[in-house]
C-alpha positions in Angstrom: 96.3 295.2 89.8 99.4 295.8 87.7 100.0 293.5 84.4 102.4 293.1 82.2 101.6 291.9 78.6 104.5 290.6 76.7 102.9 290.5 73.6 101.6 293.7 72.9 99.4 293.8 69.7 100.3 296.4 67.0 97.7 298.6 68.2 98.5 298.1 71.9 102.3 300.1 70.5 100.7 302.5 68.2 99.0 304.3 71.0 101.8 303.6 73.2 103.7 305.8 70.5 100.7 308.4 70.8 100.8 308.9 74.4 104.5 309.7 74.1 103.7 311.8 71.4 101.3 313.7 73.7 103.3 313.9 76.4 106.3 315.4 74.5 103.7 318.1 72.9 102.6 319.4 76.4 106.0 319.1 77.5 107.9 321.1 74.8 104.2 322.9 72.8 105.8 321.2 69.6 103.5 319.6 67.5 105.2 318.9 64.7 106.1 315.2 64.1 105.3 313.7 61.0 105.9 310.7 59.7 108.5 310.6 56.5 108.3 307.5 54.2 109.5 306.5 50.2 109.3 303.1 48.9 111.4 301.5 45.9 109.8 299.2 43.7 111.3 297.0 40.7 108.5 295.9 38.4 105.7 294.9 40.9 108.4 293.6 43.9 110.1 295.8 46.7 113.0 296.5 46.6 113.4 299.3 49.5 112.7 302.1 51.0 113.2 304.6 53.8 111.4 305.1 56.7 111.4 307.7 59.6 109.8 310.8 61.1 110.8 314.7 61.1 110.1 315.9 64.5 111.6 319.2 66.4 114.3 320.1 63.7 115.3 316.6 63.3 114.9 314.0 60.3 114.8 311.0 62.2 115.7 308.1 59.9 114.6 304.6 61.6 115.1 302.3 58.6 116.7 302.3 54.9 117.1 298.8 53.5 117.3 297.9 50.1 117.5 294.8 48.2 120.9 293.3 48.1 120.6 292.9 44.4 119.7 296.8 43.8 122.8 298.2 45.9 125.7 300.2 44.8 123.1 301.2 41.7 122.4 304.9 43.1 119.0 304.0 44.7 120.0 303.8 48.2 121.6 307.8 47.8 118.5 309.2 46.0 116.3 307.2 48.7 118.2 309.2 51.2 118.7 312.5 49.4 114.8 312.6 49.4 114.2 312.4 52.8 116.9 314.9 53.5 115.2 317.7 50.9 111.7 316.9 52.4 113.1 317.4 55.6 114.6 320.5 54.8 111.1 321.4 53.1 109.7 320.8 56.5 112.0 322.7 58.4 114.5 320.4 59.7 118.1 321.5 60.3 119.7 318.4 61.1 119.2 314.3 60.5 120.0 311.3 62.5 120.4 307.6 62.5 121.9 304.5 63.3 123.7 301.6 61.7 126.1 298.4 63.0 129.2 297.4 61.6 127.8 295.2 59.5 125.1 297.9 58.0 125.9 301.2 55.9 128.2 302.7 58.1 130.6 303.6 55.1 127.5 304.6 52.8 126.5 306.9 55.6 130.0 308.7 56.3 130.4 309.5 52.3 126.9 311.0 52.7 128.2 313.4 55.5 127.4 311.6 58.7 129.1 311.3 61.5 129.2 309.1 64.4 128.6 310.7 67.8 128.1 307.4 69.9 128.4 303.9 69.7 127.8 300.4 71.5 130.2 298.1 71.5 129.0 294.1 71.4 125.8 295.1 70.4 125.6 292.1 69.1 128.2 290.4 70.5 131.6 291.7 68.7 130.1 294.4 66.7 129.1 298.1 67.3 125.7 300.1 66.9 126.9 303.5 66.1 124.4 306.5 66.4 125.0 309.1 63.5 124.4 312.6 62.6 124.4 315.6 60.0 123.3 319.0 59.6 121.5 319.4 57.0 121.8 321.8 54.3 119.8 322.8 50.9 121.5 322.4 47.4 
């Protein structure tokens, strides 16, 4: 018999993410994801940090957040310029990303972005807009 759990533990996910994982590998013979991660810390408290995975060429970026206090200091563009030279390091060609209206879109575009889809109300009167760049060493 069929059941659905609708609270999947953290584990229950993580090996969701590994059969995926699998599947893609014997689909494609591409075994190259790998997690990409930095965190920022002031004194002893967090204060951001980036997130993400480089996987078939890509620099998948799935989170960058920092501290409200700590923003328009630099810290978000070097959290971001370090994934991009690691990714390059790894072989990646090109990032990408998403952010709503009432994220980084802006920080983004200045960082060479650009937006190649979007969802409108999503939330309700804002947009999700899904964003790319090719990457290229300094």
């Amino acid at each position: 018999m069929i059941r659905i759990n609708t609270e999947p533990t953290s584990e229950e996910l993580k090996k969701l993410d590994e059969r995926l994982e699998n599947y893609n590998v014997q689909k494609t013979g591409i075994d190259d994801a790998k997690p990409i991660g930095f965190t920022v810390y002031d004194a002893d408290t967090l204060i951001g940090g980036l997130n993400g995975v480089t996987s078939f060429g890509w620099l998948y970026i799935a989170t960058l957040w920092l501290d409200e206090s700590h923003r328009h200091r630099g810290v978000g563009t070097q959290l971001l310029q370090e994934a991009e030279k690691e990714a390059l390091r790894r072989g990646c060609q090109r990032a990408c990303l998403s952010s709503f209206t009432f994220q980084a879109k802006p920080f983004y575009e200045k960082h060479g972005y650009t937006v190649f889809g979007q969802l409108d109300d999503y939330p309700a009167g804002e947009k999700m807009y899904f964003m790319q760049k090719v990457l290229k060493s300094s």
